[in-house]
LUMTORKOL-448404 format. One record per residue (C-alpha): residue number from 1; x, y, z; residue in three letters. Coordinates in Angstrom, 1 decimal. Example, Ala and Ser with C-alpha at 12.3 -4.5 7.8 and 13.67 -1.06 7.14 Angstrom:
REM residues 2
    nr       px       py       pz   rest
     1     12.3     -4.5      7.8    Ala
     2     13.7     -1.1      7.1    Ser
END
This chain:
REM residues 108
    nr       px       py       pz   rest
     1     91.5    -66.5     98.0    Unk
     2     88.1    -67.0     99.3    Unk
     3     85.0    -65.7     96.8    Unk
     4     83.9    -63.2     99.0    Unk
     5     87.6    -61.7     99.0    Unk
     6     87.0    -60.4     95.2    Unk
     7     85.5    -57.5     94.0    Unk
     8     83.7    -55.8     91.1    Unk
     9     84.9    -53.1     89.0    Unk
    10     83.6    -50.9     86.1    Unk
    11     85.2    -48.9     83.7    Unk
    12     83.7    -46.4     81.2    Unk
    13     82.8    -43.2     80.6    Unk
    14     82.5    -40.5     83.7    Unk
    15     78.5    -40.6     83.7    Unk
    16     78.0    -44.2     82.7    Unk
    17     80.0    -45.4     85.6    Unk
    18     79.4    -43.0     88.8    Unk
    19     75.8    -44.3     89.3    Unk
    20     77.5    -47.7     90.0    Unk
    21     79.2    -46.6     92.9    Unk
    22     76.3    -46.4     94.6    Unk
    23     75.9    -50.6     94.3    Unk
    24     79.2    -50.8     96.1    Unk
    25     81.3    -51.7     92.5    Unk
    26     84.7    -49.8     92.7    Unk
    27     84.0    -47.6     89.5    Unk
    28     86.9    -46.1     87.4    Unk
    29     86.4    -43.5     84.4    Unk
    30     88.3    -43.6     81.0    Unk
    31     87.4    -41.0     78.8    Unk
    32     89.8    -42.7     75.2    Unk
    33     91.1    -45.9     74.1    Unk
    34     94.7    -45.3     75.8    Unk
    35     93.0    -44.3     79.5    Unk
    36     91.1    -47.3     79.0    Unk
    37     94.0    -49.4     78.3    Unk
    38     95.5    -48.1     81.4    Unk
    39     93.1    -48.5     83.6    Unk
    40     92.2    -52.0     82.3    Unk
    41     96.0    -53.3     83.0    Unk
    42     96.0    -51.4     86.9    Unk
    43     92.4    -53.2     87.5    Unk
    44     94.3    -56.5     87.1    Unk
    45     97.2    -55.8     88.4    Unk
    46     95.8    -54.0     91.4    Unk
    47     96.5    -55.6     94.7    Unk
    48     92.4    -55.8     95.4    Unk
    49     91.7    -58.7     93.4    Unk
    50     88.7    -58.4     91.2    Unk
    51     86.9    -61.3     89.7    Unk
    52     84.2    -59.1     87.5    Unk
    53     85.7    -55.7     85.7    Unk
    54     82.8    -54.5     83.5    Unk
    55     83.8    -52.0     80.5    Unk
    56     81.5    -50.4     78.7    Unk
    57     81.0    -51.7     75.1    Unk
    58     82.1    -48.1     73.6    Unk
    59     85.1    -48.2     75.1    Unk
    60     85.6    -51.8     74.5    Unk
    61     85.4    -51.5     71.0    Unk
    62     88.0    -48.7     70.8    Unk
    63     90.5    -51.7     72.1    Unk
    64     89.6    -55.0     71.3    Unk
    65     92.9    -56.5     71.3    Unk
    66     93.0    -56.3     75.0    Unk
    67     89.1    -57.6     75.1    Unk
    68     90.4    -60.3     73.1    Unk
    69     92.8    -61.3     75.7    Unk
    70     90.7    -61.4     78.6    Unk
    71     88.2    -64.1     77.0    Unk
    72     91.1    -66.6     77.6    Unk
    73     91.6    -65.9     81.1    Unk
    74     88.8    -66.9     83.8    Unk
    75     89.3    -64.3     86.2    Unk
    76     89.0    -61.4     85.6    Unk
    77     86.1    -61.8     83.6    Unk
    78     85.6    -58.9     81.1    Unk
    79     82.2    -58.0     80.5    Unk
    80     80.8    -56.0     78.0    Unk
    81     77.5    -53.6     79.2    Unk
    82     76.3    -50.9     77.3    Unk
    83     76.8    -46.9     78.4    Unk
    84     74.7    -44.3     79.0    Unk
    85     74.6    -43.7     75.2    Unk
    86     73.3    -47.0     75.0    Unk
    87     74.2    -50.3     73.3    Unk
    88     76.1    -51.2     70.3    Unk
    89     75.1    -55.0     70.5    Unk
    90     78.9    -55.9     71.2    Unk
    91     77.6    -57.4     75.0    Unk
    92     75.1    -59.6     73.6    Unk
    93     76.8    -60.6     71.0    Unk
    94     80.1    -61.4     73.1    Unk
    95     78.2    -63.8     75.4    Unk
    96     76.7    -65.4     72.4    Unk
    97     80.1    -66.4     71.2    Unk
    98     80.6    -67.7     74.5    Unk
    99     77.7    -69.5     75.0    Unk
   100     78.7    -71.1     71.5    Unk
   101     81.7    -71.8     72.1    Unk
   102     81.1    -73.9     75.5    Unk
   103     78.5    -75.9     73.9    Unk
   104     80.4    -76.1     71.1    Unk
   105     77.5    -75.7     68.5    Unk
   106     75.7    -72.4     67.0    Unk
   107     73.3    -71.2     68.8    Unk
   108     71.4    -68.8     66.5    Unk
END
């Protein structure tokens, strides 16, 4: 599959993700941990392959075992942005560990 073959997604709450829609992203609204589970598992399952879903971090943190599972897997990647409520620091703090973890020191 060719890099211009994948696509974005985002998942969150109803008025966090519509704006995206207008940047082309293919955006899908979970209002609860179990719709967000749902969604999550169609997204990469779904026949349109997607190398970038973004979740919001509220709804992330209502299901972090399947955050957890994504930072093993390439693509998808699973990012963490904050909502229209704002952020809970889980994003930054996510790629922090990352960063860490490639460099394999602490980083702050």
């Amino acid at each position: 599959m060719k890099p211009s073959d994948y696509k974005i997604a985002i998942l969150g709450d109803k008025d966090s993700v519509t704006a995206f829609k207008a940047l082309g992203l293919h955006c899908v609204a979970a209002e609860n941990a179990q719709e967000a589970k749902r969604e999550l598992r169609a997204l990469s399952a779904a026949e349109e392959k997607f190398a970038i879903i973004y979740i919001t971090e509220q709804l992330a943190q209502d299901i972090p075992e399947e955050v957890a599972a994504y930072r093993e897997i390439a693509v998808p990647a699973l990012i963490l942005i904050p909502s229209k409520a704002g952020s809970l620091g889980l994003g930054s703090a996510a790629l922090t560990q990352s960063a860490e973890r490639a460099a394999g020191v602490k980083l702050f």
